[in-house]
C-alpha positions in Angstrom: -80.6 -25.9 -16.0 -79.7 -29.9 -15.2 -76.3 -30.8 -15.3 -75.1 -34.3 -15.6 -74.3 -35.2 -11.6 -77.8 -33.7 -11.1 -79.3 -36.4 -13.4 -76.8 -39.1 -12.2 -77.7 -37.8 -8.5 -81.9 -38.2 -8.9 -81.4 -41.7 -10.7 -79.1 -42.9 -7.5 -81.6 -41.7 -4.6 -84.4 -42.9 -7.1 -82.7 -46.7 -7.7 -82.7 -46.6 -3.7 -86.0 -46.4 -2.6 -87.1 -42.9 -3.8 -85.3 -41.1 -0.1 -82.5 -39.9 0.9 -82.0 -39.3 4.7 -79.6 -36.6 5.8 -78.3 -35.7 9.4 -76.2 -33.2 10.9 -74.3 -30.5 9.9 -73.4 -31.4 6.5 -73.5 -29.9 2.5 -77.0 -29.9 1.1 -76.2 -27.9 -1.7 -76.3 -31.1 -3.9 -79.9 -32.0 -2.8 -80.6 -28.2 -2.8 -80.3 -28.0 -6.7 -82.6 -31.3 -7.4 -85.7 -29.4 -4.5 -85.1 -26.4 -7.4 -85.5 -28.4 -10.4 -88.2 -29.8 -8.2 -87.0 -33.2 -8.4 -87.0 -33.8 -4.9 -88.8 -32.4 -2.0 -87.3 -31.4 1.2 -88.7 -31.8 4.8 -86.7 -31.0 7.6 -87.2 -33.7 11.0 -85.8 -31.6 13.0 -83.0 -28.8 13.6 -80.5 -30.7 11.8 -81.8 -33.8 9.7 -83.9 -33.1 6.3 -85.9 -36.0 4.8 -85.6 -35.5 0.5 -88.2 -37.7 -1.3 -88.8 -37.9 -5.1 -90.9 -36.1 -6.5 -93.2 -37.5 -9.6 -91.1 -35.2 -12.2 -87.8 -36.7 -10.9 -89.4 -39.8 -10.9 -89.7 -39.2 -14.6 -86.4 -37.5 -15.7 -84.7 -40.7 -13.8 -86.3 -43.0 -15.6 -86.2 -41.4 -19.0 -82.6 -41.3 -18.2 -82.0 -44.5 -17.7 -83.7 -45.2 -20.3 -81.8 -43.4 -22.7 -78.7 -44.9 -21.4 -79.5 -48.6 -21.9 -79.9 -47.8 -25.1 
């Protein structure tokens, strides 16, 4: 089930370009929940970096959440 920062989360790395670099040794868990929604998809660049990308759903639940708050 979404929550609200998981909607507020996809329409951020949406508004900037649709990717969202990570590198090092840091949280994912954030990112983790939008790859199971299936929202974004994950692909790790190396041991330590993963590269998360939009997916066409998330494309859709961020825009038909912005959407319905400019309304």
């Amino acid at each position: 089930m979404a929550e609200a920062k998981d909607i507020e989360l996809i329409r951020k790395i949406a508004s900037q370009g649709g990717r969202k670099y990570t590198a090092g040794n840091i949280d994912r868990q954030k990112y983790q929940r939008l790859v199971d929604l299936g929202w974004l998809q994950a692909t790790p660049t190396n041991i330590s970096d993963v590269l998360y990308e939009v997916t066409v759903e998330g494309k859709e639940i961020a825009a038909a959440e912005q959407a319905t708050s400019v309304s």
